[in-house]
C-alpha positions as CSV (number, residue, x, y, z in Angstrom):
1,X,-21.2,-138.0,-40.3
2,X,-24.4,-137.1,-39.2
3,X,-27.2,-140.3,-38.2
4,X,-29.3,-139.1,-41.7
5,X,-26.3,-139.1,-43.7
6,X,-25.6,-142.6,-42.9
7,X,-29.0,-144.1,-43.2
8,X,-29.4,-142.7,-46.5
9,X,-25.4,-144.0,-47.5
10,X,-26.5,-147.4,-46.5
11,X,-29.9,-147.2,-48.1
12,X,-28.2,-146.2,-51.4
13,X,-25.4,-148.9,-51.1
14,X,-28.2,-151.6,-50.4
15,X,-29.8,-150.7,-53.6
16,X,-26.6,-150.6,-55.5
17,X,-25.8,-154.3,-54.4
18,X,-29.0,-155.1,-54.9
19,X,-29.5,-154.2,-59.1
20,X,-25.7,-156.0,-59.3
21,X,-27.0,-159.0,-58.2
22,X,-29.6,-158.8,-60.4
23,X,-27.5,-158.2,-63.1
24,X,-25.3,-161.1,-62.4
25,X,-28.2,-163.8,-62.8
26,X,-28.8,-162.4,-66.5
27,X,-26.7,-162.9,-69.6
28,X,-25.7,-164.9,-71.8
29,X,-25.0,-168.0,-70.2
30,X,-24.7,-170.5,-73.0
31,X,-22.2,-171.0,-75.7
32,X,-22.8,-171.0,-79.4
33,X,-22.1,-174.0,-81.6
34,X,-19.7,-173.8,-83.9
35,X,-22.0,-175.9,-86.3
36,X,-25.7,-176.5,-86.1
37,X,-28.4,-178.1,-88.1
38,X,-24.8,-179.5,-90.3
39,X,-23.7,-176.0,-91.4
40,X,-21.1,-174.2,-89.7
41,X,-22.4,-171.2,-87.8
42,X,-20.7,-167.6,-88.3
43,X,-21.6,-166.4,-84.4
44,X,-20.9,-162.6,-85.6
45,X,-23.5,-162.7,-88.1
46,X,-26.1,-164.4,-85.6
47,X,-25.4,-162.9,-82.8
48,X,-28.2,-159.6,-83.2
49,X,-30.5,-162.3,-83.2
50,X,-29.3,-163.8,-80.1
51,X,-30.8,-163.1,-76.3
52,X,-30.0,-163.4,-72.9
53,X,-31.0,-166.5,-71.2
54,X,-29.6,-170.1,-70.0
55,X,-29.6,-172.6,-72.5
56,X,-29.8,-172.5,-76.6
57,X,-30.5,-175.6,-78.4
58,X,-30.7,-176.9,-82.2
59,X,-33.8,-178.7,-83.2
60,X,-34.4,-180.6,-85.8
61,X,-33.1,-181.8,-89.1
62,X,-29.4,-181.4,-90.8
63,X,-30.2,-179.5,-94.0
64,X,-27.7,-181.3,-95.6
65,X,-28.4,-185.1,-95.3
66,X,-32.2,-185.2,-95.9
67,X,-32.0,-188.6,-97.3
68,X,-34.7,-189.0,-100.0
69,X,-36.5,-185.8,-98.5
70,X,-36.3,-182.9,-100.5
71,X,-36.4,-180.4,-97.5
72,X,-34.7,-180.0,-94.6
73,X,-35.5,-177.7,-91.5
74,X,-33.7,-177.0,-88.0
75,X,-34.6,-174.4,-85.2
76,X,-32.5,-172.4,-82.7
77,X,-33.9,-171.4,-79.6
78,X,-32.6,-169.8,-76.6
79,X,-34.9,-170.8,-73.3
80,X,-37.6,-172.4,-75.4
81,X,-37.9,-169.0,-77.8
82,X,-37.3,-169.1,-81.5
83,X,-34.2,-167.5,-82.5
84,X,-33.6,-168.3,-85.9
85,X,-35.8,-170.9,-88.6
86,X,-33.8,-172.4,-91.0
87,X,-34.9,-174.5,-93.7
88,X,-33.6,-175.8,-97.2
89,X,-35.3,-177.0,-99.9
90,X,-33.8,-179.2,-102.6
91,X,-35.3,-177.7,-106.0
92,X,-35.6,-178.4,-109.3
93,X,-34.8,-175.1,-110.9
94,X,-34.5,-171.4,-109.9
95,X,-37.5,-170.1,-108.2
96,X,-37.9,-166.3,-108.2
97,X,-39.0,-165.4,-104.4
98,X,-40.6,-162.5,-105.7
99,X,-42.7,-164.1,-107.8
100,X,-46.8,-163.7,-106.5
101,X,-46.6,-167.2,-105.5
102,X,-44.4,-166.7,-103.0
103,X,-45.5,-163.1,-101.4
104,X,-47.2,-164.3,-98.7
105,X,-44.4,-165.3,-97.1
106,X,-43.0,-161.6,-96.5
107,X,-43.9,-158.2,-94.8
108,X,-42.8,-155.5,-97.2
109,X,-40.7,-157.9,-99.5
110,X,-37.8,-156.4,-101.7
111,X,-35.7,-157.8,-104.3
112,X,-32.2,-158.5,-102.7
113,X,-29.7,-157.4,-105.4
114,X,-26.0,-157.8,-106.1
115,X,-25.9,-161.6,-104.8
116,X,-22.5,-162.7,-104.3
117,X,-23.2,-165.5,-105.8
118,X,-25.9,-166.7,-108.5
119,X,-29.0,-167.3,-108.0
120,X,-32.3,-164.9,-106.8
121,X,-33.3,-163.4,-103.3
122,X,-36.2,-161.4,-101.3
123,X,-36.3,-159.8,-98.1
124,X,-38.7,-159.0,-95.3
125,X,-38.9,-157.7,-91.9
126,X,-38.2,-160.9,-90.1
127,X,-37.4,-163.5,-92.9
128,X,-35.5,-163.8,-96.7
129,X,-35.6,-166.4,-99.4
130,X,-32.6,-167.1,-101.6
131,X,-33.1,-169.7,-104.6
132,X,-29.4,-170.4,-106.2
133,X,-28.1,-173.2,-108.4
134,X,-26.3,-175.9,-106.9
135,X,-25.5,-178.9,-109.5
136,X,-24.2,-181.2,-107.1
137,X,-25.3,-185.1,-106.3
138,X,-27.3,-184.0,-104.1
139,X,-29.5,-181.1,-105.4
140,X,-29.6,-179.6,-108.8
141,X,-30.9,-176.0,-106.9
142,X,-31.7,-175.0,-103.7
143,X,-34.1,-172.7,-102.1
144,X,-32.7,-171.1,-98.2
145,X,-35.0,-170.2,-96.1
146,X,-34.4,-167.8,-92.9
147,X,-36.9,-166.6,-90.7
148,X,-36.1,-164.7,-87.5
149,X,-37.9,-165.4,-84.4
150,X,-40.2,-162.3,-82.4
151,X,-38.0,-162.0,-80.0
152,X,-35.5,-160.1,-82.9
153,X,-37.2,-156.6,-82.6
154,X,-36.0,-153.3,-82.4
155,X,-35.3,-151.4,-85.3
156,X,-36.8,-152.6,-88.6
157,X,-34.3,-151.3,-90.9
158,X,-31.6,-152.7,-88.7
159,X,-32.9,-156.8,-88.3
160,X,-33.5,-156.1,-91.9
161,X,-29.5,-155.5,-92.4
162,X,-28.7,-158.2,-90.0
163,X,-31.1,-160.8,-91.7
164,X,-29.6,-160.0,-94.7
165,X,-25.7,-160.2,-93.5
166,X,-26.6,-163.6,-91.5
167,X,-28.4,-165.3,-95.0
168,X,-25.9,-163.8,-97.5
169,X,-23.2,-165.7,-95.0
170,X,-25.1,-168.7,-94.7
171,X,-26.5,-169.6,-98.1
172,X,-22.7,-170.0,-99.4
173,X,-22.1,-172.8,-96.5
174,X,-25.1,-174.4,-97.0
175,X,-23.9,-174.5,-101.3
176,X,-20.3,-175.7,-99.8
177,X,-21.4,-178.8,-97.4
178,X,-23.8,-179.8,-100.5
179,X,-21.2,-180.1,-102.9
180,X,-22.3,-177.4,-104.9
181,X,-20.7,-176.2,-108.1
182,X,-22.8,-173.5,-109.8
């Protein structure tokens, strides 16, 4: 091997070790709950929204036992960034999300159609709004709230599909751990 050869070998190996060391310190290196803010957690259906980093925390309320509140809200974050915003409102009747009232709460808002269960939904680029019945103890109806944090980008038309998959999963947990029969 000629002296060239080998400088530029170990040149190339020293940068190859280099980026894999790099690579080792990023990843995923937290575990998702099984549960968080008192609804069990699909990590299939949250997982687009998910990022590297170290440490992903719940923060906030159960939407579930609110007590006499009517509203209940939780965060997950991953390093101190917003992941996902849930919240749940105890309603009521049926509100339509696409009613004026409730526009400004959405970038290009669309009806969400064929619900798998009753109720109404809208869409946006980073959030959706879902107002079903419930008729338990607890709530007559129930507004869901999800709003995906900034760090979701990418493709619009994709976090679109994904917001939709992760709320049309979620809503029927959130009607299950209230007791809900409509």
């Amino acid at each position: 091997m000629t002296r060239s050869f080998r400088r530029a070998s170990a040149s190339a190996l020293t940068a190859c070790l280099a980026l894999s060391l790099t690579a080792c310190g990023s990843g995923r290196d937290y575990t998702v709950p099984k549960e968080a803010c008192g609804i069990a957690l699909n990590e299939k259906t949250l997982d687009p929204f998910l990022f590297d980093g170290k440490e992903l925390e719940v923060v906030g309320d159960s939407l579930i036992e609110t007590g006499t509140n009517t509203q209940g809200a939780c965060v997950i974050r991953v390093d101190g960034k917003e992941v996902v915003h849930l919240r749940v409102d105890k309603v009521d009747k049926i509100y339509d999300p696409m009613a004026e009232l409730d526009a400004f709460r959405f970038t290009n808002r669309e009806k969400m159609e064929s619900l798998p269960f009753s109720g109404l939904g809208a869409l946006g680029d980073r959030n959706s709004m879902i107002s079903t019945g419930c008729a338990s103890r607890k709530a007559d109806h129930v507004i869901v709230h999800v709003v995906v944090g900034s760090q979701a980008d990418g493709d619009v038309a994709d976090r679109r599909k994904n917001i939709e998959t992760f709320t049309l999963d979620f809503v029927p947990k959130v009607k299950k751990a209230l007791g809900c029969t409509a």
